[in-house]
C-alpha positions in Angstrom: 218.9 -31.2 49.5 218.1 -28.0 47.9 219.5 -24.8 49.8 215.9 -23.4 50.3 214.8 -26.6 52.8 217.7 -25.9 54.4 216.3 -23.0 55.0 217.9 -21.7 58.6 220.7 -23.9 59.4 223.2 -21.0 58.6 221.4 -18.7 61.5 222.4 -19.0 65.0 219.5 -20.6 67.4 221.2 -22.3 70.1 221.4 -19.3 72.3 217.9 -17.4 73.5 217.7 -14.4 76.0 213.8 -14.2 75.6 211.8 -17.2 74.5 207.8 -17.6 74.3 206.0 -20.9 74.2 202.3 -21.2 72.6 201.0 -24.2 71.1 197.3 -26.0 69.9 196.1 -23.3 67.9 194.7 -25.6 65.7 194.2 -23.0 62.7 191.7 -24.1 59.9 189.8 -22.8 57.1 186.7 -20.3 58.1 184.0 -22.8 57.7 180.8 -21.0 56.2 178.3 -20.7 58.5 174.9 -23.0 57.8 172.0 -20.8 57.9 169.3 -24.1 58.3 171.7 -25.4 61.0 173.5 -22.6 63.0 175.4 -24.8 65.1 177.1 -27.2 62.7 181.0 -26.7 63.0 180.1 -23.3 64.8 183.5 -23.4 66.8 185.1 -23.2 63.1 183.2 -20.1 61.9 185.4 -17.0 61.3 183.4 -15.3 64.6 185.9 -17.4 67.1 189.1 -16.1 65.0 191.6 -14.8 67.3 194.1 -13.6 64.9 193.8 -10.4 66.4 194.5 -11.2 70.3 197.7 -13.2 68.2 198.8 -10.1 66.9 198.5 -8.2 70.7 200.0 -11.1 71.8 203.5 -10.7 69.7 202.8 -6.9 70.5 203.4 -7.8 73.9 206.2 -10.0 74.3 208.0 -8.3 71.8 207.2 -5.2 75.2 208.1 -7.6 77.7 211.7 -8.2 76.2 212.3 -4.3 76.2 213.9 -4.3 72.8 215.7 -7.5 72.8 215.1 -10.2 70.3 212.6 -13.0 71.1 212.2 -16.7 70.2 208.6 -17.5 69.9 208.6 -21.6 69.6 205.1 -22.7 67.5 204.7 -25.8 70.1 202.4 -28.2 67.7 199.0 -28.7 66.6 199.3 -24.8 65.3 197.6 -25.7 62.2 194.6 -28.2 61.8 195.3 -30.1 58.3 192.6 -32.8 60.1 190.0 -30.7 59.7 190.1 -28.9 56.4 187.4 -29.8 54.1 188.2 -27.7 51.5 188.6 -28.6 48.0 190.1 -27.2 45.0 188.0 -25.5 42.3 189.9 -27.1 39.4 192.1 -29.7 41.1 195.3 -31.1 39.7 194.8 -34.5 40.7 191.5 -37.1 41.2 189.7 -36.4 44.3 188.0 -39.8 45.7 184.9 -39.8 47.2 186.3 -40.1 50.8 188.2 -37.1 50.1 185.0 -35.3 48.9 183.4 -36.2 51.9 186.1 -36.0 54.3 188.5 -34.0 53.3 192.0 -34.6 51.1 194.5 -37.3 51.7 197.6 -36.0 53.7 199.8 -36.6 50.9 202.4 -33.2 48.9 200.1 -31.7 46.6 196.3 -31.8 48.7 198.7 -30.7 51.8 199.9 -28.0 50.2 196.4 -26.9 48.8 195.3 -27.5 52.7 197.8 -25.0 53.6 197.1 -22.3 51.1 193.8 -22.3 52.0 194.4 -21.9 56.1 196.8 -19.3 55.8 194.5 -17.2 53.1 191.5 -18.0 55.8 194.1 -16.6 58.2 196.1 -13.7 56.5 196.0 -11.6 59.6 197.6 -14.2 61.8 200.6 -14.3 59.4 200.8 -10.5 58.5 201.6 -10.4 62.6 204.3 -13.3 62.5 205.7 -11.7 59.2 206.1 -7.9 61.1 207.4 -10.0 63.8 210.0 -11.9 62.0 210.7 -8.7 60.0 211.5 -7.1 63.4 214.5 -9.5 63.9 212.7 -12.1 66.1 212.5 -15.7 65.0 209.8 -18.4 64.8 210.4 -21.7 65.4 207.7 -24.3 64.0 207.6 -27.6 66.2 205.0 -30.5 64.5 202.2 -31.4 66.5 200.0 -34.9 65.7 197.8 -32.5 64.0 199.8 -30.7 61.5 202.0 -33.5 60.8 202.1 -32.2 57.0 204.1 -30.1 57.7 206.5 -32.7 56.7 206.0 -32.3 53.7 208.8 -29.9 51.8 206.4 -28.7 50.0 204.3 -26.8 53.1 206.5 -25.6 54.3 207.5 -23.6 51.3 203.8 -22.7 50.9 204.5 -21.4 54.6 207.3 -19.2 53.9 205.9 -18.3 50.6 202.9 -16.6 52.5 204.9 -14.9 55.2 205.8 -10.9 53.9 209.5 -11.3 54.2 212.8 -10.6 52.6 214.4 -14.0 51.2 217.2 -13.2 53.5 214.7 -13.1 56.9 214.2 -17.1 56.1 216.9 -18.5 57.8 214.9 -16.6 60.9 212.1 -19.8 60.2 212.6 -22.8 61.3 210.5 -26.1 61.0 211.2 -29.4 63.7 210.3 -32.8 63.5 209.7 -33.4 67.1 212.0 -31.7 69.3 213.8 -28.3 70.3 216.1 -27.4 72.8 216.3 -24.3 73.5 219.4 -22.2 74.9 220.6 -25.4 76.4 218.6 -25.0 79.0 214.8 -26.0 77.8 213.7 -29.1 75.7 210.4 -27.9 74.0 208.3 -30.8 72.6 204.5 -30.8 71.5 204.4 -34.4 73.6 202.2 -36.7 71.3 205.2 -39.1 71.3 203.8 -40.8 74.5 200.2 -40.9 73.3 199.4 -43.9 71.9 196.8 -42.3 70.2 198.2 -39.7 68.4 202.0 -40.2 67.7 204.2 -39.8 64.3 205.4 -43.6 64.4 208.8 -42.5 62.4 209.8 -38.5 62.6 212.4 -39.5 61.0 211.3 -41.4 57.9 207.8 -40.2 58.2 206.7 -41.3 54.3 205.4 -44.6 53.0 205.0 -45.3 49.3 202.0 -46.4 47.7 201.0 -47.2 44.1 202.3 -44.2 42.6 202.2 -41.5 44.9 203.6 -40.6 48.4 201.7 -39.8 51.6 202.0 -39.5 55.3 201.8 -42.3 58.3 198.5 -41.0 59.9 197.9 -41.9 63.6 194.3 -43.0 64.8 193.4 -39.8 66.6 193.7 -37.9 63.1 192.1 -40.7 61.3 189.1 -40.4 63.8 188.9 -36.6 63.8 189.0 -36.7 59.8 186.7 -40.3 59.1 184.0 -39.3 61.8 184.4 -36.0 63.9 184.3 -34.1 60.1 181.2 -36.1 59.5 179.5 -35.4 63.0 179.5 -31.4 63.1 177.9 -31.1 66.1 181.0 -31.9 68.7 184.1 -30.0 68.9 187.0 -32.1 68.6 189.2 -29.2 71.2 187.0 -30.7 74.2 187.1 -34.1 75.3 183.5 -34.2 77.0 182.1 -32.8 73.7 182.0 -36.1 71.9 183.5 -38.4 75.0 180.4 -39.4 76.7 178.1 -42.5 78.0 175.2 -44.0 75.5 172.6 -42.2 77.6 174.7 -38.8 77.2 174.9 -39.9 73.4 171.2 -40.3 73.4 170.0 -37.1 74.9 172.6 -35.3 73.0 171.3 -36.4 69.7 167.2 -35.8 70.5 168.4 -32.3 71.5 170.5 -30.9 68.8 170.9 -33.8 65.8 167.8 -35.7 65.3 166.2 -33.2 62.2 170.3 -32.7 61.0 171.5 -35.7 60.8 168.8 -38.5 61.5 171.4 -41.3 60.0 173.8 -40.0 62.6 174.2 -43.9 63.3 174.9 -44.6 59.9 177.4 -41.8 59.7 179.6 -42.9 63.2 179.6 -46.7 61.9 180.9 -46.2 58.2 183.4 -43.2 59.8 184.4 -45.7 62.4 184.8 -48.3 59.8 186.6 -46.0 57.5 189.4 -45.4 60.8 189.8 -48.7 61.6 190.5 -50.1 58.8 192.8 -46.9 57.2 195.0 -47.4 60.9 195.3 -51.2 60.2 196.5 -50.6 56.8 198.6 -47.6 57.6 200.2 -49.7 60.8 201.1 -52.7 57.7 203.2 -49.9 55.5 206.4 -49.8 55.9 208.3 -46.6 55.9 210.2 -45.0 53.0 214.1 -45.1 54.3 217.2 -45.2 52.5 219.6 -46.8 54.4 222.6 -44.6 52.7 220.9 -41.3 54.0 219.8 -42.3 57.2 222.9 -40.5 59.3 222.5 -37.5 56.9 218.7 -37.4 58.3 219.4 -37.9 61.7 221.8 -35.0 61.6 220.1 -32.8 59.8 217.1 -32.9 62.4 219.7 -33.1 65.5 221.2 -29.2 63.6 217.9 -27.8 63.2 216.6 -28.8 67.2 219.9 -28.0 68.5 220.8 -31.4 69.6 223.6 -33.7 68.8 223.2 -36.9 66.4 222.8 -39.7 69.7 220.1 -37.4 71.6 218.1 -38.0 68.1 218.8 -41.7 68.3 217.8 -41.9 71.9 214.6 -39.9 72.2 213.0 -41.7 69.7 213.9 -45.4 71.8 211.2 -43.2 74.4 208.1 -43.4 71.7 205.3 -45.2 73.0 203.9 -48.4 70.8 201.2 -47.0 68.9 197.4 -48.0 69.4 197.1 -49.1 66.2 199.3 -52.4 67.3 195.9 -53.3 68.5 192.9 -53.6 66.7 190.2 -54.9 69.5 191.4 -51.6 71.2 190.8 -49.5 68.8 187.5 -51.1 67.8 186.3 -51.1 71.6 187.5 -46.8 71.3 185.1 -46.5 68.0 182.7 -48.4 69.7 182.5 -50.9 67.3 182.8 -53.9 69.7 179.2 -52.8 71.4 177.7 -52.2 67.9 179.1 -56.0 67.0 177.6 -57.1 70.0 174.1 -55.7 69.1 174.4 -57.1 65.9 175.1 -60.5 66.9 172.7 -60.4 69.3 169.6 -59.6 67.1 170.8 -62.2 64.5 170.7 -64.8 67.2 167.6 -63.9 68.3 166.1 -63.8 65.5 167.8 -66.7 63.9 166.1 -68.7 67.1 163.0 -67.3 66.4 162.5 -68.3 62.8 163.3 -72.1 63.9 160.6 -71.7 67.0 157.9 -70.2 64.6 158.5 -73.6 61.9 157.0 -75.1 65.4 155.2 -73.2 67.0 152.6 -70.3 65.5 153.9 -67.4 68.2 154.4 -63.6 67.7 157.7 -62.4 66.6 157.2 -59.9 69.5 158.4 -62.5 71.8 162.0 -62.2 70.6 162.1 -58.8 72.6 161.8 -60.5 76.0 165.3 -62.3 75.2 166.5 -58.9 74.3 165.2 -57.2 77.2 166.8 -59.9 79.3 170.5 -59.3 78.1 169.8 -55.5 77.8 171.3 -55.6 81.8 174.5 -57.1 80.3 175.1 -54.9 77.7 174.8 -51.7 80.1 176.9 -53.4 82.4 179.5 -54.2 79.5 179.4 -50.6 77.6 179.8 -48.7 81.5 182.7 -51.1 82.2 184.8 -49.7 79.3 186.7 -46.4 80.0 188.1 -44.7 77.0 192.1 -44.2 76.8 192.1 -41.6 74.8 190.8 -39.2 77.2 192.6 -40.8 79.8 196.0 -40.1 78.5 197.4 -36.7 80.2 201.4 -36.3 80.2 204.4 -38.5 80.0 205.5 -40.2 83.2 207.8 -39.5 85.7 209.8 -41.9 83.6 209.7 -40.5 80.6 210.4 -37.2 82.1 213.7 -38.4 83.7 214.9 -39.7 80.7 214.7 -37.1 78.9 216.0 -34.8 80.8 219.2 -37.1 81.1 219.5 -37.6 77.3 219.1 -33.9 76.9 221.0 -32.2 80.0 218.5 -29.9 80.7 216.5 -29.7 83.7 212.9 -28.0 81.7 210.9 -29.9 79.6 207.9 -28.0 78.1 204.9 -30.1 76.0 201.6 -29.2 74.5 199.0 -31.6 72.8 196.9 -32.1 76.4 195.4 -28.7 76.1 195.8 -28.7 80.1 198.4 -25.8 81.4 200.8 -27.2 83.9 203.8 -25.9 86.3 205.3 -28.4 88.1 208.6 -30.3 89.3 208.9 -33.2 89.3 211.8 -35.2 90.7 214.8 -33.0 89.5 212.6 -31.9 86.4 210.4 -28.3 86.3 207.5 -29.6 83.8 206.0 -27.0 82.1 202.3 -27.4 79.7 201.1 -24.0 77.7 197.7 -25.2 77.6 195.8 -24.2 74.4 194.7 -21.1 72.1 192.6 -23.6 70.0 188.8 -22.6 70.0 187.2 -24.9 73.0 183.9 -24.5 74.2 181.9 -26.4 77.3 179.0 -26.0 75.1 177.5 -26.9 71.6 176.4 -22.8 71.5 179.9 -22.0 72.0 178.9 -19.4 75.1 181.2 -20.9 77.5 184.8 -21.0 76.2 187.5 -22.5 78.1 189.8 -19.5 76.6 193.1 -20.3 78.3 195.4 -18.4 76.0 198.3 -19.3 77.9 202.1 -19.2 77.3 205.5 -20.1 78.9 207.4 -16.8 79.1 211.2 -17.8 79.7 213.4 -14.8 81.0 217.0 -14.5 82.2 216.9 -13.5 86.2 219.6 -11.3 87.9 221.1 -14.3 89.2 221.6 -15.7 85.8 219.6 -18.6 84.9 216.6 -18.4 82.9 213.2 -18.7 84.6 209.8 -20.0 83.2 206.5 -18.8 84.1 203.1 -19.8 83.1 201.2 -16.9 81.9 197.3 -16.4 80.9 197.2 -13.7 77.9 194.7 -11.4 78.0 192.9 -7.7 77.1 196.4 -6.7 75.8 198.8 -7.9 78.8 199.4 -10.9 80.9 199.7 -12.4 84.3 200.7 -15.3 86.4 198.4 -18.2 86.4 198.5 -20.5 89.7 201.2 -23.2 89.2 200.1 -26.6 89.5 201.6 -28.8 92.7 202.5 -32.4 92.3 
């Protein structure tokens, strides 16, 4: 492996004085704004930027460690590659007409271009990390569901490539697979391992082969967010209750904002939906790229770089939830594809019946809508019945947490992904969430942000021990939020 993806094994990082915890950023390109419809992809528009407030932000931990050095750990999900739709001016390789439409394949050389074109979008947010790794701190990547690409050797040297640093300030970078443990004492994870929904099936081996090319494992929640919430503009993908809702919710929704954009919005969810289920039924049949001969050299290359040993690496992973994608009828009944099969069968019935009663009888075809009206009851009661599990999913369990705790010997665990802050114990474990920075609003205008810009700030005590606190950053300082109780 070529000394420059090795890039920071040489540099000390299991011990930490000062260490700050961010994660779902969920950085993308500045999507131009539409001038005939204002409020398509709005949330993406370079107005909601916040690479200033990132740039107080390392201002002010770099304060709060009075001159010693800081770890900031990059908890997941800090870049979007999902949501990039992008494409290259003069492109070294065929673009299909998904791709056009949906944006580029997560495989070396789109990923890379996906990259490029965040972190130009975004040369303000890594000017900041560059002063700050020039400054002696160090940055630790950790890959979310979302920026899974990351994988990809080839990113990250577009990363580092874009950061204003000496060659020698590298080895202060650091990209993980899935896990970091920090100073002993904290196991830092973005957490989409125990969603269903949205975890790396192999960390380790995380490639499949296809007919001349490599690419990436995709799990359904990035398949959705690329096949349909790319194609629907209107709902931010940040807040669940932005495109989680009932069929009447669906319906007002669309008469208010939608109808004169996108009046084939049905069209558009059903091929999208199509598109997902079918690319997470083929991606769940490929099998893994894995050399047998290289597989130890793997695991402990990943156990050096999170500061684990070989077995934790071995034994975390036996903690990875089945993925949704095991199950087709599930993920159709998520897409909503089991009520649109429904409707369809249903008006082929009908009208199938109908055609034979009219060789009879001379009647109006308008009778075929008292059958439909009659199992319209049915259907309601059906579609309420169904609860999605995708919103449903909030942290590991108790469980889980135990677990890992004991394969890890540490007694804080800190995730991401649920975009939900936290501070808890549970059991013998202090559970710790830093929320989101990612641009969320409650609304379609994007008036009412849920702006948590929250962190985990972890400091040594005068007793010894590090402590964590949940902290809310803003206006150029922090404070305390209110500590959840379980």
């Amino acid at each position: 492996m070529p000394t420059s993806f090795l890039n920071n094994l040489n540099s000390d990082f299991r011990s930490a004085t000062f260490t700050a915890v961010i994660s779902d950023l969920h950085l993308s390109e500045a999507e131009p704004v539409n001038l005939r419809f204002p409020l398509w992809k709005k949330f993406k528009t370079r107005q909601f930027f916040f690479d200033d407030i990132f740039t107080n932000f390392l201002k002010h931990i770099e304060e709060c460690a009075n001159g010693a050095k800081v770890e900031l750990i990059l908890n997941g999900d800090v870049f979007d590659f999902d949501s990039v739709m992008a494409l290259p001016d003069e492109p070294i390789f065929h673009i299909s007409w998904l791709e056009r439409h949906r944006g580029l394949y997560a495989r070396p050389e789109r990923s890379q271009f996906k990259i490029s074109k965040i972190l130009e979008d975004h040369a303000e947010f890594m000017q900041a990390l560059s002063g700050f790794i020039n400054r002696g701190h160090r940055v630790v990547f950790i890959m979310g569901n979302h920026d899974l690409e990351m994988h990809f050797k080839v990113v990250q040297e577009e990363i580092l490539k874009h950061f204003s640093i000496p060659l020698e300030n590298r080895i202060q970078v650091r990209f993980i697979e899935w896990f970091y443990i920090s100073n002993q004492d904290t196991l830092i994870e973005h957490g989409n391992q125990y969603d269903p929904y949205c975890l790396c099936e192999d960390p380790i081996n995380p490639y499949v082969k296809g007919y001349n090319y490599i690419a990436l494992k995709l799990p359904f929640g990035n398949l959705a967010c690329r096949y349909i919430m790319n194609g629907m503009g209107f709902f931010n993908p940040h807040v669940d209750t932005n495109y989680i809702m009932s069929l009447a919710e669906y319906v007002k929704f669309f008469f208010r904002y939608m109808w004169k954009a996108q009046p084939g919005l049905i069209f558009t969810w059903f091929w999208g939906a199509m598109a997902t289920l079918v690319h997470s039924f083929i991606d769940r049949l490929s099998a893994p790229i894995r050399n047998p001969l290289r597989i130890e050299d793997r695991i402990s290359y990943i156990s050096e770089k999170s500061n684990a040993e070989p077995r934790m690496v071995r034994e975390m992973k036996e903690l990875f939830v089945a993925p949704a994608a095991s199950n087709p009828m599930l993920l159709a009944r998520e897409l909503w594809l089991d009520r649109a099969f429904i409707i369809f069968l249903g008006f082929f019935l009908i009208f199938q019946l109908f055609v034979f009663i009219r060789a009879v009888l001379d009647i109006s075809i308008f009778w075929a809508f008292i059958p439909l009206f009659a199992l319209l009851p049915f259907f309601l009661f059906y579609s309420r019945s169904i609860n999605s599990h995708v919103s449903g999913y909030k942290e590991p369990d108790d469980r889980v947490l135990a677990m890992t705790s004991a394969i890890t010997k540490v007694k804080r665990i800190i995730y991401g992904h649920t975009h939900h802050s936290r501070h808890e114990i549970i059991g013998a474990v202090e559970h710790l969430n830093s929320g989101c920075w990612s641009p969320a609003f409650l609304d379609l205008e994007c008036t009412k942000p849920l702006d948590q810009k929250t962190f985990i700030w972890i400091a040594p005590t005068k007793a010894g021990p590090r402590k964590a606190e949940l902290k809310k950053f803003f206006d150029g300082k922090s404070e305390l939020t209110k500590p959840a109780v379980r």
